[in-house]
matplotlib code that plots the C-alpha trace (Angstrom):
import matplotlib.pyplot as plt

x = [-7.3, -6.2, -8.4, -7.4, -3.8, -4.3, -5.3, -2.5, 0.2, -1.8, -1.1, 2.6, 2.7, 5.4, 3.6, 5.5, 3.6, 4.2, 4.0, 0.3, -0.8, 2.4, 1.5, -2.4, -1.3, 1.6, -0.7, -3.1, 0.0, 0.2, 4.3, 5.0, 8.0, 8.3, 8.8, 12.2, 13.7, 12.8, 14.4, 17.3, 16.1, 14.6, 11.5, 12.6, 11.1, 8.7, 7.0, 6.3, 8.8, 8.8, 7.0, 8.8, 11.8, 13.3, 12.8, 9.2, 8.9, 10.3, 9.2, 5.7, 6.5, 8.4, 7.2, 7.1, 7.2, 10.1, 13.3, 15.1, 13.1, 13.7, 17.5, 17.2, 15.2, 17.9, 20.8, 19.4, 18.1, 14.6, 12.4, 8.9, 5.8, 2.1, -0.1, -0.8, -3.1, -4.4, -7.0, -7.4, -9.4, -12.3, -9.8, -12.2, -14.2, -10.9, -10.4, -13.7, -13.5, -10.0, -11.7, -14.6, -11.5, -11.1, -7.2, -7.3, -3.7, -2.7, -0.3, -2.5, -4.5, -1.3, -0.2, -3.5, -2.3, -0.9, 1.9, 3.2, 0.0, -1.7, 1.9, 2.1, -1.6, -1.6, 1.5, 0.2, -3.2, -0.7, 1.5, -2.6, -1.3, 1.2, 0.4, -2.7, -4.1, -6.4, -8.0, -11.1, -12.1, -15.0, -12.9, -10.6, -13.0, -13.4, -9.7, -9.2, -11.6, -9.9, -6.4, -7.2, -9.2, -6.6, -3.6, -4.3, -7.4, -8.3, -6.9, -10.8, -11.1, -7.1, -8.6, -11.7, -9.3, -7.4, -10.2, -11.4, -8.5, -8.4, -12.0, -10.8]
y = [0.8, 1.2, 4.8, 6.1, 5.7, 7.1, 10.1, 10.2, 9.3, 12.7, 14.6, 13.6, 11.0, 8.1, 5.0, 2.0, -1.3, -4.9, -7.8, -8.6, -4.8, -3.3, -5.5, -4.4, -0.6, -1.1, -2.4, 0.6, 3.0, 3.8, 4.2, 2.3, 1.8, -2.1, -2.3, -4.6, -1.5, 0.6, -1.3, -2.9, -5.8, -8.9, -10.4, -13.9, -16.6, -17.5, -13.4, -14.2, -11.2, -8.4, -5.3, -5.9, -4.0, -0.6, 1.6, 1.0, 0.8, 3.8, 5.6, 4.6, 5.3, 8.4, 11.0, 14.4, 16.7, 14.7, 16.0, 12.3, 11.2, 13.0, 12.6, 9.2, 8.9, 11.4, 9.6, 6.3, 8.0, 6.7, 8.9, 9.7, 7.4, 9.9, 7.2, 3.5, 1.5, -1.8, -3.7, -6.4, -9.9, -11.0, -14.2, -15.6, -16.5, -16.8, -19.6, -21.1, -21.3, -23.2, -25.4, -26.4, -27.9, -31.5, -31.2, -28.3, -28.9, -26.9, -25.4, -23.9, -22.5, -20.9, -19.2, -17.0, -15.0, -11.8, -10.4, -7.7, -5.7, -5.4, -4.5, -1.5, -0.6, -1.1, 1.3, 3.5, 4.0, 4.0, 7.1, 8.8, 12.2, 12.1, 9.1, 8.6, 4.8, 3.6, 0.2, 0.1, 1.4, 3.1, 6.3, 6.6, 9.0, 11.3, 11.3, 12.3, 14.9, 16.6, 16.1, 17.9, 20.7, 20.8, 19.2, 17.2, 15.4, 16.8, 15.7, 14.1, 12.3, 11.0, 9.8, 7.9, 6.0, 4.9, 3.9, 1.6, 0.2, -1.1, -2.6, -4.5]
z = [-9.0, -12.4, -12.8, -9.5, -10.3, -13.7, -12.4, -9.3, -12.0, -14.0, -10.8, -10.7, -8.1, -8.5, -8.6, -6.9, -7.2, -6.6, -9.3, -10.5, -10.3, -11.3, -14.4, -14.7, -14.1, -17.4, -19.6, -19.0, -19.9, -16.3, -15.2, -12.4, -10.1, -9.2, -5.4, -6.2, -7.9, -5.4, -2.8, -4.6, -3.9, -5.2, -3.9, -2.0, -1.1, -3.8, -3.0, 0.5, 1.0, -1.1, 0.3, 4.0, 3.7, 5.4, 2.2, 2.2, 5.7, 6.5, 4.1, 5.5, 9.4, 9.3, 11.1, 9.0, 12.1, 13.4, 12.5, 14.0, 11.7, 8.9, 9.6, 9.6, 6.0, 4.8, 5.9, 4.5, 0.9, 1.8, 0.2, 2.3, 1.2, 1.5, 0.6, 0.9, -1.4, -0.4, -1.0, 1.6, 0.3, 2.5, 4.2, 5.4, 2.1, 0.4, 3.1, 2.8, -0.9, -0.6, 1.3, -1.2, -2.9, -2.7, -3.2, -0.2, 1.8, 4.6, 2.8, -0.2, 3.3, 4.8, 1.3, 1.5, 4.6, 3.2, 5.5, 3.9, 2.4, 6.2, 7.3, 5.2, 5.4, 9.2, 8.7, 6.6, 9.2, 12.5, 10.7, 9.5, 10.2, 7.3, 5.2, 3.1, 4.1, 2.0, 2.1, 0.4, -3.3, -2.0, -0.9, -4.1, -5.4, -2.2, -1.8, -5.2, -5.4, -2.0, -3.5, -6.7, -4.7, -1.9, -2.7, 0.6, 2.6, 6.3, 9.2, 9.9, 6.6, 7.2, 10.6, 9.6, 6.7, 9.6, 11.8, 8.3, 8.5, 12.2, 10.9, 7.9]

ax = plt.figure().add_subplot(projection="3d")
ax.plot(x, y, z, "-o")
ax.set_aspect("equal")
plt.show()
């Protein structure tokens, strides 16, 4: 993540970022917006909340070609979000490597569901047409590539990153 968003941050892209890779992006001398600034408001309840929140939301869902929509994002200073990162973990072996633990509580089992990154990617794929989802590494490059060529990735390509993410 850190060389893909070296070389969106190169082609002017605002970088907004939680905690732990807001942190590994700032100590490559990448700028980063931290999503409590953005939202003017503090993460809460030990980071189970942070990314769930209108601004982002928004941002995320708006639809470009509607002008309620556009309205709406005006009238509430939310500025448009074209592209989600998130890298999803493999739960299940996240899970299963929990449970190796002899200490293993159902709590430590319920802190490893993520709410709000398949919230925004799901988000992110549901709005393809106008927001970049991405989900897995793999297609950093090839979305790249089209961005610098294009300033944009097809309609198809948009697609398929959508479909990935219905599959993750």
């Amino acid at each position: 993540v850190v060389e893909f968003s070296k070389a969106l941050a190169e082609l002017g892209v605002e970088i907004l970022s939680t905690g732990g890779t807001a942190k590994t992006l700032e100590s490559n001398g990448i700028n980063v917006t931290l999503i409590d600034q953005y939202t003017g408001h503090p993460e809460i309840l030990d980071g189970r909340v942070k990314t769930l929140h209108p601004r982002v939301h928004g941002g995320i869902l708006a639809r470009r070609s509607n002008n309620d929509d556009l309205a709406e994002l005006k009238a509430n200073d939310i500025p448009a979000i074209d592209m989600v990162v998130v890298n999803l973990y493999p739960f299940r072996t996240a899970v299963e490597q929990v449970l190796k633990s002899k200490n293993t509580t159902q709590e430590a089992l319920i802190e490893l569901i993520d709410i709000g990154g398949p919230t925004m990617i799901r988000a992110a794929a549901k709005n393809f047409e106008f927001v970049i989802p991405l989900c897995d590494p793999a297609d950093y490059l090839p979305v790249l590539e089209a961005i610098k060529k294009t300033g944009d990735i097809s309609y198809e390509q948009r697609r398929a990153l959508a479909v990935k993410v219905f599959k993750t």
